[in-house]
Residue frames as a rotation matrix with the C-alpha (Angstrom) as fourth column:
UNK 1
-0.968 -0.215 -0.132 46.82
-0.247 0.914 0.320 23.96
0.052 0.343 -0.938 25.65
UNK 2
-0.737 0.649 0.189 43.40
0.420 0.659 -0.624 23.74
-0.529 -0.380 -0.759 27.01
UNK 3
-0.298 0.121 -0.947 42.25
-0.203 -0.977 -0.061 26.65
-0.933 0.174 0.316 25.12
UNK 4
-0.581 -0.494 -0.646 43.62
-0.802 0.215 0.557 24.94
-0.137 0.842 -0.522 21.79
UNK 5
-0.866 0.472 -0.164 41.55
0.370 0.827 0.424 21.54
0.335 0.306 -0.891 22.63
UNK 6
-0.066 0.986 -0.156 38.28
0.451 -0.110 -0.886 23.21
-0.890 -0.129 -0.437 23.15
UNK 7
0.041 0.664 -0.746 38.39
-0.517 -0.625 -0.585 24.91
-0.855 0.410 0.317 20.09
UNK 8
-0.746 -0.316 -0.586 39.70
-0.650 0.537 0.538 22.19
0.145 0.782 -0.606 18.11
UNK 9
-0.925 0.379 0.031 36.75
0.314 0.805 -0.503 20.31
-0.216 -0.456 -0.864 19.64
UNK 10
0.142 0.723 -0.676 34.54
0.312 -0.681 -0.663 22.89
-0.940 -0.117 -0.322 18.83
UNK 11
0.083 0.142 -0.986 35.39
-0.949 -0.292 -0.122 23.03
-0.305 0.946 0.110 15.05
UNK 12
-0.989 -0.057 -0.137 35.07
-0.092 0.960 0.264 19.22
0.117 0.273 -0.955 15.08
UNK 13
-0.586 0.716 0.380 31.81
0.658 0.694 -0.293 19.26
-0.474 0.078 -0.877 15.92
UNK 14
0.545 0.645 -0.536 30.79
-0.353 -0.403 -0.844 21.99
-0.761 0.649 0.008 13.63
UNK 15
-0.325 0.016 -0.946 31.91
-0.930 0.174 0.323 20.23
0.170 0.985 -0.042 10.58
UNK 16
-0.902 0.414 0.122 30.47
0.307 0.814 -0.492 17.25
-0.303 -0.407 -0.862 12.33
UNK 17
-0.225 0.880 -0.419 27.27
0.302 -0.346 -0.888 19.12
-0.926 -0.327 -0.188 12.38
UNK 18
-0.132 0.114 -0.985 27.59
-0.890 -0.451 0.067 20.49
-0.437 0.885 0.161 8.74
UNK 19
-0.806 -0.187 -0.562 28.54
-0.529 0.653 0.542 17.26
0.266 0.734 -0.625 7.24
UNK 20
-0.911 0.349 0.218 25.17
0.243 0.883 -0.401 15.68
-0.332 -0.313 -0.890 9.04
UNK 21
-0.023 0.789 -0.614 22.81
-0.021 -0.614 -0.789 18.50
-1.000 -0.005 0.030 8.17
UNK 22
0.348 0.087 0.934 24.11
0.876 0.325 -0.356 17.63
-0.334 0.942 0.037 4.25
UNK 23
0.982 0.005 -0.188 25.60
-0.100 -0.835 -0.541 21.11
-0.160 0.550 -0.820 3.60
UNK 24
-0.208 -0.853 -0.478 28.98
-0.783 -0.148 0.605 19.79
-0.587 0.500 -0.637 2.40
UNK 25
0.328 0.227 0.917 27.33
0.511 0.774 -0.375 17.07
-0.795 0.591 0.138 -0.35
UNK 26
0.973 0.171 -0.157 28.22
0.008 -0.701 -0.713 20.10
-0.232 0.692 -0.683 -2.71
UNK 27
0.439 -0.893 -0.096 31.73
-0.896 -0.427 -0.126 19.27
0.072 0.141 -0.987 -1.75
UNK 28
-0.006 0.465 -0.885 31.37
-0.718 0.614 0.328 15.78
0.696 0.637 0.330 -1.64
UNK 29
-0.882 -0.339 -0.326 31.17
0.162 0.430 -0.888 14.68
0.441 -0.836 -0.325 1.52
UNK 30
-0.192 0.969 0.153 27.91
-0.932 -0.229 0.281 13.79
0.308 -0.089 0.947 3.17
UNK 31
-0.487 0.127 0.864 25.80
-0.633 0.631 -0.449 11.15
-0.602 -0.766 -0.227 4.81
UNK 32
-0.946 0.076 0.315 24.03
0.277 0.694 0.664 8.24
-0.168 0.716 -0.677 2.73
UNK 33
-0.711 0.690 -0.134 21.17
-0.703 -0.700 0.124 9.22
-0.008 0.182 0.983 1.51
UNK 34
-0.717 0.584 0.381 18.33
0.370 0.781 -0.503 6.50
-0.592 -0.220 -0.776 3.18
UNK 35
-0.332 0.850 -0.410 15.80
-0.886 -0.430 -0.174 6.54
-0.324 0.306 0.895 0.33
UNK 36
-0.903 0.095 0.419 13.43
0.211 0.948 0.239 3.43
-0.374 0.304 -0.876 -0.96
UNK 37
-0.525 0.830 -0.188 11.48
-0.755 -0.556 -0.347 4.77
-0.392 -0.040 0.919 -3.42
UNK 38
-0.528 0.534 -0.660 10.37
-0.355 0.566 0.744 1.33
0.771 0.627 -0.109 -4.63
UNK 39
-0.736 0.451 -0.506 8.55
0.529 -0.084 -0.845 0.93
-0.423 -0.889 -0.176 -0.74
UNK 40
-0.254 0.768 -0.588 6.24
-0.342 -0.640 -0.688 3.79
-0.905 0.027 0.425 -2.13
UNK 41
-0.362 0.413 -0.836 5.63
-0.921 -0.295 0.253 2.44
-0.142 0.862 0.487 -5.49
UNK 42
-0.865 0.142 -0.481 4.52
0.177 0.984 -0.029 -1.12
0.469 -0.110 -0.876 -3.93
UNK 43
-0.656 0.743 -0.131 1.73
0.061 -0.121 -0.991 0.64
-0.752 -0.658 0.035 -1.36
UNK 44
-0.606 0.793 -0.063 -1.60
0.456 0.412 0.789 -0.54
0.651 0.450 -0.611 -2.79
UNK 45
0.331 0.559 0.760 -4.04
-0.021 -0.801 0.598 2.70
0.943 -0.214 -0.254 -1.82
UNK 46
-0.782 -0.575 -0.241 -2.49
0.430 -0.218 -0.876 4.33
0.451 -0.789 0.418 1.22
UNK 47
-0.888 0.239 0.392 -4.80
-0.357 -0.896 -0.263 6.47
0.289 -0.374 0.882 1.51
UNK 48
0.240 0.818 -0.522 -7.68
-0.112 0.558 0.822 4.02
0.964 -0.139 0.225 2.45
UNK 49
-0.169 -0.260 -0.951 -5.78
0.687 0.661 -0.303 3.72
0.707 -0.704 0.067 6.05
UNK 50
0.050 0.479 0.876 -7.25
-0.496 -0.750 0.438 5.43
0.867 -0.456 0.200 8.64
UNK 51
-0.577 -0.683 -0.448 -6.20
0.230 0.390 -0.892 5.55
0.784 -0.617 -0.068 11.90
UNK 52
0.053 0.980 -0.192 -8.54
0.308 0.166 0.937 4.55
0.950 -0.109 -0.293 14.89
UNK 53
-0.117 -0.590 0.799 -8.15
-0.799 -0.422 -0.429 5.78
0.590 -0.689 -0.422 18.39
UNK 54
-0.967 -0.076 -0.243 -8.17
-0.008 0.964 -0.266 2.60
0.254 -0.255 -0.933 21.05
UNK 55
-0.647 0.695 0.314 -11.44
-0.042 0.379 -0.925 2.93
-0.762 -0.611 -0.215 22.05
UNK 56
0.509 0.413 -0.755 -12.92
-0.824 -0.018 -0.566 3.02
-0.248 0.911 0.331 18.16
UNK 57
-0.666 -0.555 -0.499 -10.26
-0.624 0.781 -0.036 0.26
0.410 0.288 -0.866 17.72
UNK 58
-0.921 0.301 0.249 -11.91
0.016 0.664 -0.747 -2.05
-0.390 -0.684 -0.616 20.71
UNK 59
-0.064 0.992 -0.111 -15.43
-0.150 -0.119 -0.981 -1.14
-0.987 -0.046 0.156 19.13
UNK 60
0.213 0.296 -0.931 -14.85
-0.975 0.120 -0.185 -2.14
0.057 0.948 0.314 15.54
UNK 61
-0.622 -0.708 -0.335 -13.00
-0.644 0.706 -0.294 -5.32
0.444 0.033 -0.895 16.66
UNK 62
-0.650 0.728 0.221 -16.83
-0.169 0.145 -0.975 -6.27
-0.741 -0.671 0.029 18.99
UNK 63
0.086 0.964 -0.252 -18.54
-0.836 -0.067 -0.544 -5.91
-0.542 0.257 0.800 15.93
UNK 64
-0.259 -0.374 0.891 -19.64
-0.308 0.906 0.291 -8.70
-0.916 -0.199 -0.350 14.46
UNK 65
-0.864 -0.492 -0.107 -19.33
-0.071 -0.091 0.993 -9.56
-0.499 0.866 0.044 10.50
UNK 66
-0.164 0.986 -0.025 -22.43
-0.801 -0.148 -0.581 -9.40
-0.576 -0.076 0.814 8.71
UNK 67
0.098 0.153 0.983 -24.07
0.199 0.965 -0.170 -12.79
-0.975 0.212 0.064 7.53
UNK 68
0.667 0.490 0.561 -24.80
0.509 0.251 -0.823 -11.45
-0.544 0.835 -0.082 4.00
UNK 69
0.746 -0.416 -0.520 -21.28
-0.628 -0.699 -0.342 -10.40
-0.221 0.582 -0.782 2.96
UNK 70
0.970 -0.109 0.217 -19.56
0.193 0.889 -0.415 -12.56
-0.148 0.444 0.884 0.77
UNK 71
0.100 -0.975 -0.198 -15.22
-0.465 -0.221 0.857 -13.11
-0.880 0.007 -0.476 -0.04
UNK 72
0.833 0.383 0.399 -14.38
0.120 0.579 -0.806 -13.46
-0.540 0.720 0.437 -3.43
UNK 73
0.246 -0.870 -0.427 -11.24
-0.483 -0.492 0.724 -13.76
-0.840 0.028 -0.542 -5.64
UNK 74
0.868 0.112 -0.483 -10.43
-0.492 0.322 -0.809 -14.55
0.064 0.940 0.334 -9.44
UNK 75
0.674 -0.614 0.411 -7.39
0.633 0.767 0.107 -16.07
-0.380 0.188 0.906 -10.92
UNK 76
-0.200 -0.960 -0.198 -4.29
0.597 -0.279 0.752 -15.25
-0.777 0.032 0.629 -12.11
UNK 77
0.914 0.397 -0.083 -4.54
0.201 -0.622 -0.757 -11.98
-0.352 0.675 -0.648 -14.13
UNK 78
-0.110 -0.993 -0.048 -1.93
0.980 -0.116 0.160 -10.42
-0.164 -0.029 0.986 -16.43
UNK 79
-0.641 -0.088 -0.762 -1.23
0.393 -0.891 -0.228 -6.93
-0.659 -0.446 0.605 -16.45
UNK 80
-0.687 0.676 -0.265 -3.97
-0.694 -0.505 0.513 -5.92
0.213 0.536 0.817 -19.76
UNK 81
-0.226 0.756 -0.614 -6.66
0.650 0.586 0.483 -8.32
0.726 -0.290 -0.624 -18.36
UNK 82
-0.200 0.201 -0.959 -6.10
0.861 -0.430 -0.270 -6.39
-0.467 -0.880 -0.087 -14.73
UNK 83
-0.971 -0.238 -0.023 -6.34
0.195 -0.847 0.494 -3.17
-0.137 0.475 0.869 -16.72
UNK 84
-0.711 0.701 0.053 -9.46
-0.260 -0.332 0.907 -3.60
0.654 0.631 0.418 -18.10
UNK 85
0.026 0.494 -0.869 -11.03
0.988 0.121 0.098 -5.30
0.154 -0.861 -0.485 -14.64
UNK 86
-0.691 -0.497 -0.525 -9.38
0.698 -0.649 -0.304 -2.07
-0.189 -0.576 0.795 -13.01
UNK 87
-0.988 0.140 -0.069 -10.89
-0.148 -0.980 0.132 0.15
-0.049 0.141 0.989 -14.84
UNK 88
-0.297 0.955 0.001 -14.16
-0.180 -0.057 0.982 -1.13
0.938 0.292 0.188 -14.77
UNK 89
-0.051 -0.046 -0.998 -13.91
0.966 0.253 -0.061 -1.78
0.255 -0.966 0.031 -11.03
UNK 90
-0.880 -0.442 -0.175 -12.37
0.475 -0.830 -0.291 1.97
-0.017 -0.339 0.941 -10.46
UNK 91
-0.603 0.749 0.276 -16.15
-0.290 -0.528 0.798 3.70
0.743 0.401 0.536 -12.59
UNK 92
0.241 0.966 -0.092 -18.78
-0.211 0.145 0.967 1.39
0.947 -0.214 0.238 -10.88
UNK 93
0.498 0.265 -0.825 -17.47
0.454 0.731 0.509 -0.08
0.739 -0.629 0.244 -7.59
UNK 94
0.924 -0.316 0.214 -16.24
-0.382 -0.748 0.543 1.82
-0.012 -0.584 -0.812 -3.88
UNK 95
0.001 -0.945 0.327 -12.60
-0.866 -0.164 -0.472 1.84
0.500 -0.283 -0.819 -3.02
UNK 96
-0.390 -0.542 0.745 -12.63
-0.921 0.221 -0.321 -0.11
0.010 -0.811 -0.585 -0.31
UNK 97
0.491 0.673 0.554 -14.56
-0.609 0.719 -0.334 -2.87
-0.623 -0.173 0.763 -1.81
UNK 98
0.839 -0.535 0.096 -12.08
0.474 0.633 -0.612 -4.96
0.267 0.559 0.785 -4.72
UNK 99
0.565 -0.783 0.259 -8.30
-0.477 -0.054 0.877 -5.49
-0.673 -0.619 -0.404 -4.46
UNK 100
0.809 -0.476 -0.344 -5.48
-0.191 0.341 -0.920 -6.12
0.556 0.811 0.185 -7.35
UNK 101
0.490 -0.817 0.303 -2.52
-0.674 -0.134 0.727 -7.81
-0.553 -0.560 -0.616 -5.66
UNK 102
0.053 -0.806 -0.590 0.26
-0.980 0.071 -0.185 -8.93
0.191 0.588 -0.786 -6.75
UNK 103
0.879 0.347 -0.326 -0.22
-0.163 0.863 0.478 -13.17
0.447 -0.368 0.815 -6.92
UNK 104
0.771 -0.496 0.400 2.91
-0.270 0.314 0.910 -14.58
-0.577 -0.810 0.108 -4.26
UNK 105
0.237 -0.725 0.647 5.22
0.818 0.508 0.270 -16.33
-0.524 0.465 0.713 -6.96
UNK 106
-0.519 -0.674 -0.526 5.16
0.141 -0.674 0.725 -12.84
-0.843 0.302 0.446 -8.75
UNK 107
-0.989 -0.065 0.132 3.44
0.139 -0.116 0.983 -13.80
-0.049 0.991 0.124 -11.90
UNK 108
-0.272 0.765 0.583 0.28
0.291 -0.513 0.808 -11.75
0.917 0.389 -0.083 -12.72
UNK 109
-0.673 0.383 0.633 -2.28
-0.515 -0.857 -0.029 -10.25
0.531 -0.345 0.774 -10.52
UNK 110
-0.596 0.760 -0.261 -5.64
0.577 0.631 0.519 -11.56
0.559 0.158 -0.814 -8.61
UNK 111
-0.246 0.859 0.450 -8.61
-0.414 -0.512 0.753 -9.88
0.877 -0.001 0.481 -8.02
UNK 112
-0.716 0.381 -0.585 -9.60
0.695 0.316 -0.646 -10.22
-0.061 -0.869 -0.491 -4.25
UNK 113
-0.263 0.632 0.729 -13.34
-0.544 -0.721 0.429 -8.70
0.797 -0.284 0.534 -3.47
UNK 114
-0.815 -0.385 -0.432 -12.82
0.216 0.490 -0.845 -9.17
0.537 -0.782 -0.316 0.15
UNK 115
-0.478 0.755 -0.449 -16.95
0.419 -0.253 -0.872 -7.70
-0.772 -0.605 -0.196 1.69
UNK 116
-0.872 0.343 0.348 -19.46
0.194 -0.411 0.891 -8.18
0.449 0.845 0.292 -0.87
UNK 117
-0.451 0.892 -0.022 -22.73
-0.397 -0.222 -0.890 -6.80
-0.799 -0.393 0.455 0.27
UNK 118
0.054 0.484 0.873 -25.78
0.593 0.688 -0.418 -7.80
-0.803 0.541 -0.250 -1.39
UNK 119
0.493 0.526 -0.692 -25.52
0.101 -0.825 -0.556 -4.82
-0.864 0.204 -0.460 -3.33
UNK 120
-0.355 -0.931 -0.082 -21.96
-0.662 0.188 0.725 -5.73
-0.660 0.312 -0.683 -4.94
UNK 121
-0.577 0.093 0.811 -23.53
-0.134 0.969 -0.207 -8.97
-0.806 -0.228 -0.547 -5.26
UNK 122
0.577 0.672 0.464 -25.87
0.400 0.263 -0.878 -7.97
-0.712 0.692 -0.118 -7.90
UNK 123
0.721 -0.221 -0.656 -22.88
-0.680 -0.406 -0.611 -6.44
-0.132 0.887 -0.443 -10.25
UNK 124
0.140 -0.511 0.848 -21.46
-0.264 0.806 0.529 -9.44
-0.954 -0.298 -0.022 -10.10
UNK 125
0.195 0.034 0.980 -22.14
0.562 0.816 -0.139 -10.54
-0.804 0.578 0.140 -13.75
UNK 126
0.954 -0.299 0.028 -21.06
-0.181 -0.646 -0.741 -7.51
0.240 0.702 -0.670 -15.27
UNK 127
0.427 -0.812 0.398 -17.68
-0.749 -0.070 0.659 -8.32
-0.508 -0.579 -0.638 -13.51
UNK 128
0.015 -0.704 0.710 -17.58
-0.111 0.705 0.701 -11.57
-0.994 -0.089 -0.068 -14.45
UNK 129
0.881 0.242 0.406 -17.91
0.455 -0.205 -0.866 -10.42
-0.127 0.948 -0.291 -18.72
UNK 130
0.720 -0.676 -0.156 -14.77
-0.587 -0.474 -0.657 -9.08
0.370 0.565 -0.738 -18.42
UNK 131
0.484 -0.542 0.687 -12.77
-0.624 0.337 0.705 -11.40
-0.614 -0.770 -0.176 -16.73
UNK 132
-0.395 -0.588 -0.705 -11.09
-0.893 0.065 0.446 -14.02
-0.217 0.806 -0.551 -18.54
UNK 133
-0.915 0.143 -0.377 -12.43
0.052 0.969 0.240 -17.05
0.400 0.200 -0.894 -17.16
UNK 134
0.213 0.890 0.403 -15.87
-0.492 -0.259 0.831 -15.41
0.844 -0.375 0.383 -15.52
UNK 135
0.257 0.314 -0.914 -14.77
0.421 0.815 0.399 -17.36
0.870 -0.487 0.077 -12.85
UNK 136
-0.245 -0.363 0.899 -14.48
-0.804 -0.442 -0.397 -15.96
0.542 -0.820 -0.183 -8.89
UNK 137
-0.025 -0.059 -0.998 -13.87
0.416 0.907 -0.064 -18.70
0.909 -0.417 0.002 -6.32
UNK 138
0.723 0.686 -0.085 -14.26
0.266 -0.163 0.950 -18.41
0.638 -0.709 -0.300 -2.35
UNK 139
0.279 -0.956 0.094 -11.63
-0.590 -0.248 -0.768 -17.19
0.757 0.159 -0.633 -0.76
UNK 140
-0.111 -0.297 -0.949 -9.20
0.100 0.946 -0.308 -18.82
0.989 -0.129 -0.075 1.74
């Protein structure tokens, strides 16, 4: 009898074990598959994140912002306006310096150039020739 429930316990938890590892989906039986691939097609450059250790953490968080960088952000873009920003952003300007997000209510884009140096600062007016309304306001 005891014999009988260990091994009946023991082929419960190999098909326990099969059916978690996915090798009976073939037979239809299997575990939900946890995927969200619209999570990855929302991230707005991943790769720009760059983990700090705490004591590089505590030493970027001390410094202190420089006076002569500026926050800027356009209006509401739609998706062939942002295009043609984009791509003139993408040629002349670094990564880590302009931002296309998505505007809160959903409808269009806005241009955030969150640390202009002066340097930025002087391609400003090629920026604002393609925009729609030339116009970049301070941010909030």
């Amino acid at each position: 009898m005891a014999r009988t429930l260990v091994w009946l316990l023991l082929l419960l938890n190999v098909l326990y074990w099969s059916w978690a590892q996915g090798w009976l989906l073939s037979y239809g039986f299997g575990p939900a598959q946890q995927r969200e691939p619209q999570r990855l097609a929302q991230q707005i450059r991943p790769e720009s994140i760059t983990l700090l250790s705490p004591d590089e953490a505590r030493r970027a968080s001390l410094q202190e912002p420089s006076e002569d960088t500026l926050c800027l952000q356009s209006g509401p873009l739609d998706e062939a306006q942002a295009e043609v920003v984009r791509s003139l952003l993408q040629t002349s300007w670094p990564p880590e310096s302009w931002l296309l997000m998505k505007q809160a209510d959903g409808q269009g884009l806005r241009l955030r150039l969150p640390a202009l140096s002066e340097t930025l600062q002087d391609q400003l007016p090629e920026l604002r020739a393609v925009l729609p309304s030339g116009a970049l306001e301070p941010c909030p």
